[in-house]
C-alpha positions as CSV (number, residue, x, y, z in Angstrom):
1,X,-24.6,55.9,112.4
2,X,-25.4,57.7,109.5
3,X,-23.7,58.5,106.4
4,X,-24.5,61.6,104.2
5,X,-24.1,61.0,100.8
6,X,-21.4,63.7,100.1
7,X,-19.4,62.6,102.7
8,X,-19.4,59.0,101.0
9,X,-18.4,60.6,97.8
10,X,-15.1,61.8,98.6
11,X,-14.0,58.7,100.8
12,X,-11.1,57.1,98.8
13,X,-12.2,53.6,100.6
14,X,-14.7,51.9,99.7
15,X,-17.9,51.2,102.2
16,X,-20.8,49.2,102.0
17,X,-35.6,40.8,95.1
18,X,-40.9,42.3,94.4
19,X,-41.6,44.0,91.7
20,X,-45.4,45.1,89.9
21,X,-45.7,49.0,90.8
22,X,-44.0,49.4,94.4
23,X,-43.7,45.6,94.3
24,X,-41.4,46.2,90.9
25,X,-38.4,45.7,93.2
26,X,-37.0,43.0,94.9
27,X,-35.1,40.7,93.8
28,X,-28.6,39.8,95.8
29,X,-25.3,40.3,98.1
30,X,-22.3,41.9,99.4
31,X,-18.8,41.4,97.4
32,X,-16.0,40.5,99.1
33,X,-12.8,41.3,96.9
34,X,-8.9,39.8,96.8
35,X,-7.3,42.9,98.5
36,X,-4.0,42.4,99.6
37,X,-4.2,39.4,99.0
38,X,-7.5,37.8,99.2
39,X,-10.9,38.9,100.8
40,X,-13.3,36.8,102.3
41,X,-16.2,36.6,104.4
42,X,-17.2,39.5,107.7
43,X,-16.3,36.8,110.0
44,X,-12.8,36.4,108.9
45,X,-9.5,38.6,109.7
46,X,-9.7,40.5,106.7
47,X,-11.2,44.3,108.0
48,X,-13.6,44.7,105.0
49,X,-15.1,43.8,102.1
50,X,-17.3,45.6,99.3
51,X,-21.0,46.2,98.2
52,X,-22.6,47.0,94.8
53,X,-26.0,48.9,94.7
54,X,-27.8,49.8,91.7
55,X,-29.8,53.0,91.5
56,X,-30.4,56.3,89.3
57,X,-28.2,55.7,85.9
58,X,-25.4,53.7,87.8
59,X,-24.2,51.2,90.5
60,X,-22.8,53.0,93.7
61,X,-19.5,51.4,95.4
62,X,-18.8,51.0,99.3
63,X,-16.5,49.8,101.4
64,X,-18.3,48.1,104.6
65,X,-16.1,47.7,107.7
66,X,-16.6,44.1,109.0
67,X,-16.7,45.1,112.4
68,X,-18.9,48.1,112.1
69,X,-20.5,48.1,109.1
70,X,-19.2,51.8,108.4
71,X,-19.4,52.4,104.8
72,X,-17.4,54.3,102.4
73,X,-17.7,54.9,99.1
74,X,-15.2,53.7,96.2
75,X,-13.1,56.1,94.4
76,X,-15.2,56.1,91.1
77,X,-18.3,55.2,92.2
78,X,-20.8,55.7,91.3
79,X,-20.1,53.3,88.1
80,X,-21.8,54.3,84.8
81,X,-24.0,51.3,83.6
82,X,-26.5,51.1,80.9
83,X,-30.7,52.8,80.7
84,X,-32.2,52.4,84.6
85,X,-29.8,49.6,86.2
86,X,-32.7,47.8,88.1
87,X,-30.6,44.7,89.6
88,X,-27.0,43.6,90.3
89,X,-25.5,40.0,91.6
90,X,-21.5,39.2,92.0
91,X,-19.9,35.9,90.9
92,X,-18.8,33.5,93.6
93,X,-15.4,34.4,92.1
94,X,-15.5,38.0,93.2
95,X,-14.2,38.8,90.0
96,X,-17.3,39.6,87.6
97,X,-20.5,42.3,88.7
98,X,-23.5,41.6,86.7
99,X,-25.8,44.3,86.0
100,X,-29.4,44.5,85.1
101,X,-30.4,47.5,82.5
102,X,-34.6,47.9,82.8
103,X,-35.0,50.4,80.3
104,X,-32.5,49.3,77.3
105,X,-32.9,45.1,78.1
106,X,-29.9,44.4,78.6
107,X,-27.3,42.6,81.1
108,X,-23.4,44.5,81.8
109,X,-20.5,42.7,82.7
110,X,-18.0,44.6,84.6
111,X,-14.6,43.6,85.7
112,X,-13.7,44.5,89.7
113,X,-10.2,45.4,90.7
114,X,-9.7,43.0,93.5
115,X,-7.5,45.8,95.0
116,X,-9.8,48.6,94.1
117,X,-12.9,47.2,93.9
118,X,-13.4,49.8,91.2
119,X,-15.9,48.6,88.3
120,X,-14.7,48.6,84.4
121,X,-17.3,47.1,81.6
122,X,-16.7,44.9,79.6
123,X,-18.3,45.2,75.9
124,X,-20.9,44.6,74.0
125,X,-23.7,44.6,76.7
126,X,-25.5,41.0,76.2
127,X,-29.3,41.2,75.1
128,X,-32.0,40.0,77.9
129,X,-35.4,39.8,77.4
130,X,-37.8,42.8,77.6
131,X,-37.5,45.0,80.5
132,X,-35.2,42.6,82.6
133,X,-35.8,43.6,87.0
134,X,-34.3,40.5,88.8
135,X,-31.5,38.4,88.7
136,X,-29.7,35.3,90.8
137,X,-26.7,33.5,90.6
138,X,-26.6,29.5,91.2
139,X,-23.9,28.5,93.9
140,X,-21.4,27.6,91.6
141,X,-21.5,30.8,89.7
142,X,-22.7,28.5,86.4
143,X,-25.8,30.2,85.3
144,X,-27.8,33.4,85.7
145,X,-31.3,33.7,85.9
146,X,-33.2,36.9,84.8
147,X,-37.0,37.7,85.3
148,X,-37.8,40.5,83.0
149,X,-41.6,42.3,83.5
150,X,-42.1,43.2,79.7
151,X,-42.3,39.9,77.9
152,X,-43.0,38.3,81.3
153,X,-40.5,35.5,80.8
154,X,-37.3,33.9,82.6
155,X,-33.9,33.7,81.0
156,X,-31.5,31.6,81.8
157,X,-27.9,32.2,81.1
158,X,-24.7,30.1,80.8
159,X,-21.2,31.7,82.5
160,X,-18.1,31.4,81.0
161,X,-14.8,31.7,82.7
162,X,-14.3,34.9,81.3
163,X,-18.2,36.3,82.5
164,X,-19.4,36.2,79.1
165,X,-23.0,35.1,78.7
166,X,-24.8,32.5,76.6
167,X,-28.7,32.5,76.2
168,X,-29.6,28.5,77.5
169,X,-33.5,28.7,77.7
170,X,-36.1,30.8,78.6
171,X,-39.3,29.9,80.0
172,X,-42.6,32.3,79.6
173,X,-44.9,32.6,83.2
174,X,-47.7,34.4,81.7
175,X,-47.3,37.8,83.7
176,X,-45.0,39.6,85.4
177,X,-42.5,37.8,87.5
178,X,-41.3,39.7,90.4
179,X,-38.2,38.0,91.8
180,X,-36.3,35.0,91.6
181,X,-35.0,32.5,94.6
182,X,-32.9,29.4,94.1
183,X,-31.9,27.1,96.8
184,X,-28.3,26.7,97.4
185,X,-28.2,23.0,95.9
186,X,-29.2,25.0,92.3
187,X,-31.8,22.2,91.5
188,X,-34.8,24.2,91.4
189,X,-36.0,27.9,91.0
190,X,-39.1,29.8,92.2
191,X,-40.9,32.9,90.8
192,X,-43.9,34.9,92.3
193,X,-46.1,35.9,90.3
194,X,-48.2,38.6,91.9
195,X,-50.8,39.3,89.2
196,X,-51.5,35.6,89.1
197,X,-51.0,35.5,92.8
198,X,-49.3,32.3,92.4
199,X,-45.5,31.0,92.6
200,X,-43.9,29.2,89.5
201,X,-41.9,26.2,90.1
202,X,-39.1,25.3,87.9
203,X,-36.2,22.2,87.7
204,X,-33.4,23.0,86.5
205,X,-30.6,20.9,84.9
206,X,-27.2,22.5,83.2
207,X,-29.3,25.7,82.9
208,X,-32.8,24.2,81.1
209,X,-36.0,24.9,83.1
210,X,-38.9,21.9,83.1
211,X,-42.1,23.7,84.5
212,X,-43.4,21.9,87.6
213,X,-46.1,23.3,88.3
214,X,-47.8,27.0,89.5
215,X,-48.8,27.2,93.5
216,X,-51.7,29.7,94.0
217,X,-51.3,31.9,97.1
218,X,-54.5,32.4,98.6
219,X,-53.3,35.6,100.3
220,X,-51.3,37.4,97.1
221,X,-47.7,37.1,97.0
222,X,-44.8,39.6,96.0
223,X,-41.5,38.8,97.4
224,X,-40.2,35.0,98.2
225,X,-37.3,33.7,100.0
226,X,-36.6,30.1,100.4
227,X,-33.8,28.7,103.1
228,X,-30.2,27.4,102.0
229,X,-31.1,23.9,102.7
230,X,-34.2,24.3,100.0
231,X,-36.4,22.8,102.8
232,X,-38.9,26.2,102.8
233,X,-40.3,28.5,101.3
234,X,-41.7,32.2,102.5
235,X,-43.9,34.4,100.8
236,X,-45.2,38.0,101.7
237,X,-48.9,38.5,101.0
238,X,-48.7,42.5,101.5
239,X,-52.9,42.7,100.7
240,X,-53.5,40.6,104.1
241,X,-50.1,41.9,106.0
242,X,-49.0,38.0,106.4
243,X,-46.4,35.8,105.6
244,X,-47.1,32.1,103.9
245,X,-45.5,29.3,104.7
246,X,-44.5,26.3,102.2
247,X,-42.7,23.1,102.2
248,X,-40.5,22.4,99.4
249,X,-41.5,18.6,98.5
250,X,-38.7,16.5,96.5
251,X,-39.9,16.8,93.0
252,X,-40.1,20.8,93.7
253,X,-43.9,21.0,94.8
254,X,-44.9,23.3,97.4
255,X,-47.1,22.3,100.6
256,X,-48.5,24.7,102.9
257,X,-46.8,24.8,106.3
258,X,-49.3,23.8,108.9
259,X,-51.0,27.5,110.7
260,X,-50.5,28.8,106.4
261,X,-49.6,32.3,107.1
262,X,-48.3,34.1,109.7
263,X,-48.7,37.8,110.8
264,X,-46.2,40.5,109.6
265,X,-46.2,44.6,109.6
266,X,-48.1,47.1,107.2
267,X,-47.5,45.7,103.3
268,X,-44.9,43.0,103.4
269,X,-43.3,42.9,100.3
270,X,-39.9,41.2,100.9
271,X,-38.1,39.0,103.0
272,X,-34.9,36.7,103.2
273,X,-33.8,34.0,105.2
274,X,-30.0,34.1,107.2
275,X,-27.4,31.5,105.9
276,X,-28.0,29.6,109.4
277,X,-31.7,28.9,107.8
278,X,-32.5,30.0,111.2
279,X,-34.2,33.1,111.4
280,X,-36.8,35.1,108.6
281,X,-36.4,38.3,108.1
282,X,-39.3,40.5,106.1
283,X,-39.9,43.9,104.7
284,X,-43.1,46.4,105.8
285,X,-43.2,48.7,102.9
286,X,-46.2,50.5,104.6
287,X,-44.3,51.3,107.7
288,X,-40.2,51.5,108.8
289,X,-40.6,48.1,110.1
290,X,-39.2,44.6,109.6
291,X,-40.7,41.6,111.1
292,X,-38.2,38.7,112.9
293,X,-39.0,35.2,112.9
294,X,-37.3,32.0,114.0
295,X,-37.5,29.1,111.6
296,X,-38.4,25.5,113.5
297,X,-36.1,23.2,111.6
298,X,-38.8,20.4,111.2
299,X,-42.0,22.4,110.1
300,X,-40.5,25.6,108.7
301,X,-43.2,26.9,111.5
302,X,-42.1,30.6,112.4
303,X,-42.2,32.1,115.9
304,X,-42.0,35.7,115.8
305,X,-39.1,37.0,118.1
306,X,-39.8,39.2,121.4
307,X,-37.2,41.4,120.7
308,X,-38.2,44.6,118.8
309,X,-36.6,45.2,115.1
310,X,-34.7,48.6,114.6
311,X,-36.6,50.6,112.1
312,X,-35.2,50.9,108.6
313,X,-36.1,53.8,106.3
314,X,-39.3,54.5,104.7
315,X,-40.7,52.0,102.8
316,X,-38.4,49.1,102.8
317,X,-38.5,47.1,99.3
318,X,-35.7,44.8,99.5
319,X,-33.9,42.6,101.8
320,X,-30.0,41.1,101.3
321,X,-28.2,39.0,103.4
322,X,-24.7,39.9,104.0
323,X,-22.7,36.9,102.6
324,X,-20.4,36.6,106.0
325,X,-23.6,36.5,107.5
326,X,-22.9,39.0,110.2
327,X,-25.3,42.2,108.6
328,X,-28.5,42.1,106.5
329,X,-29.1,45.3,104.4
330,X,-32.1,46.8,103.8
331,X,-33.2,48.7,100.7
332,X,-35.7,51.8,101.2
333,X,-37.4,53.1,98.4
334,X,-39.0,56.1,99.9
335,X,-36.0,57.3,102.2
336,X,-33.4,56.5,99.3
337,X,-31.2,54.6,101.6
338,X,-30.0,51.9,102.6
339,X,-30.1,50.8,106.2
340,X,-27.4,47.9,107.6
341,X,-28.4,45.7,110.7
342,X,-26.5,43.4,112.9
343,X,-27.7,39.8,113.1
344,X,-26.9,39.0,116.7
345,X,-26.8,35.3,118.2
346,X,-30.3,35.0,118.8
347,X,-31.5,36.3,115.4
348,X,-32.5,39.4,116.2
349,X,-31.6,42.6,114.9
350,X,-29.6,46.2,116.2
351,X,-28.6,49.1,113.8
352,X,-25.5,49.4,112.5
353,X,-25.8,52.0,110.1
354,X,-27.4,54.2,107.2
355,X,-25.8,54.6,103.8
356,X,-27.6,57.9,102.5
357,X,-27.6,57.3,98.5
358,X,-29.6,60.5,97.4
359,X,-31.3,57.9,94.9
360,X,-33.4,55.3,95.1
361,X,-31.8,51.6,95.5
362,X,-33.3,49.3,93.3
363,X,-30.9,46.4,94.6
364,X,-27.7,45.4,96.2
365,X,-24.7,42.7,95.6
366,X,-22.0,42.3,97.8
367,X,-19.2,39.0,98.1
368,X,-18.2,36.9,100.4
């Protein structure tokens, strides 16, 4: 189903990481708010919960239907943030939105009415490093991590109870990072580095990075995803139209999986893995397409599935999961969209619906 944009607008409920030129994009997730009480995940009884996309001069509010994945827009929305919001992630707490500003470096904290989910900001907005793009969360909601393309560095932020931020560390990777992953156990974090074609390993301990080490991709790399476990870790190479496989070693080393790469569609540039750690899921920026893998356990090996992938809009740049793990959403850049898709049992994927934004969507949060 298809949403136009000006019927979102006047809906009174609310509906639901590559970067470097078109790869300047990609880096997280669906929020899901205390309403009447207290939302939680889409497999639960509650009938909804809410998602956070930044785009244009703002961040755009939705309702998504747990069931459906119908959308509707917040009463609000869209929420004025500051210069070019270029990323958003939601505490685990569902009470804090972080937002990324490109243009002026800095991050916004906003406040969300768990009855609402309307935004308010809290300020002053907290200074990032230059031209900041991507951002994640750890598990526990501790520390944020921001990659920011004009002084090509990662910062690393401390969270306080209130969502205030405190600069930790910051760690410089040469060029321009395009996205961040961190596994769910918070001890590492990974950066792709497309101009250097390499990925940037990082340990992490009460928000300090220790370099590990830099993995060359011999195929290019722009977007990464890595699976909740923190066994693998995927790369799209969107010169060679692959996917690279690697095996996340103890110390935080990366070893090819064996058969290396693995074909995808026209220009991969991002992917993510399901919460199951089951299934791959990765973005053809040249084409509508998204390629569908499943995951072997022991070798991170992928099998692509037999079913055939709905198409998504035109040029697909990002890739979220759904927190309740029942929808991924898919970011397209050319068709200013975004598309949602039903992860049945077997991994595959069916259209559930288009949210027409009438802007480009630079990234989307949502909570659980």
């Amino acid at each position: 189903m298809r949403v136009p944009a000006a019927a979102i607008r006047f809906s009174t409920k609310v509906k639901t990481h590559f970067s470097v030129s078109t790869l300047r994009l990609v880096i997280s997730a669906v929020l899901v708010p205390a309403t009447l009480g207290m939302l939680s995940s889409c497999g639960s009884s509650n009938p909804s919960h809410l998602a956070y996309i930044a785009g244009g001069q703002g961040v755009s509010a939705y309702r998504i239907n747990n069931r459906s994945g119908s959308a509707a827009a917040i009463l609000g929305s869209p929420f004025v943030a500051g210069n070019s919001p270029s990323s958003v992630v939601v505490h685990p707490s569902n009470r804090f939105l972080f937002v990324a500003n490109q243009v002026d470096s800095t991050i916004s904290l906003f406040k969300i009415d768990s009855t609402s989910g309307a935004l308010a900001e809290v300020l002053p907005r907290t200074n990032a490093g230059v031209s900041p793009v991507a951002m994640i969360l750890d598990a526990g909601g501790n520390f944020l991590f921001v990659a920011n393309q004009g002084s090509n560095d990662v910062t690393v932020f401390s969270v306080s109870s209130t969502g205030a931020l405190s600069q930790v560390s910051s760690f410089s990777v040469g060029s321009v990072p395009a996205g961040l992953a961190v596994p769910s156990s918070g001890n590492f974090l990974f950066v792709p580095v497309p101009n250097f074609s390499s990925i940037y390993t990082f340990s992490v301990s009460s928000g300090s990075l220790q370099f590990v080490g830099s993995f060359f991709v011999v195929n290019g790399v722009a977007g990464i995803a890595v699976d909740p476990g923190g066994n693998f870790l995927y790369a799209t190479n969107p010169s060679a139209n692959t996917v690279s496989g690697f095996a996340i070693q103890s110390g935080g080393t990366l070893s090819p999986v064996p058969g290396v790469t693995f074909a995808a569609g026209t220009v991969p540039v991002a992917a993510a893995v399901d919460f199951s750690g089951k299934y791959l899921y990765v973005a053809n920026s040249g084409s509508t397409t998204l390629s569908q893998y499943a995951i072997d356990a022991t070798t991170g090996d992928l099998t692509a599935l037999t079913k055939t992938a709905p198409t998504a809009g035109a040029n697909p740049a990002f890739i979220v999961v759904d927190p309740g793990g029942r929808f991924i959403f898919v970011g397209n850049t050319g068709a200013r969209s975004v598309t949602e898709m039903l992860i049945n049992s077997d991994g595959s994927l069916t259209l559930a619906n288009t949210i027409d934004l009438g802007l480009v969507p630079r990234w989307l949060a949502a909570t659980k």
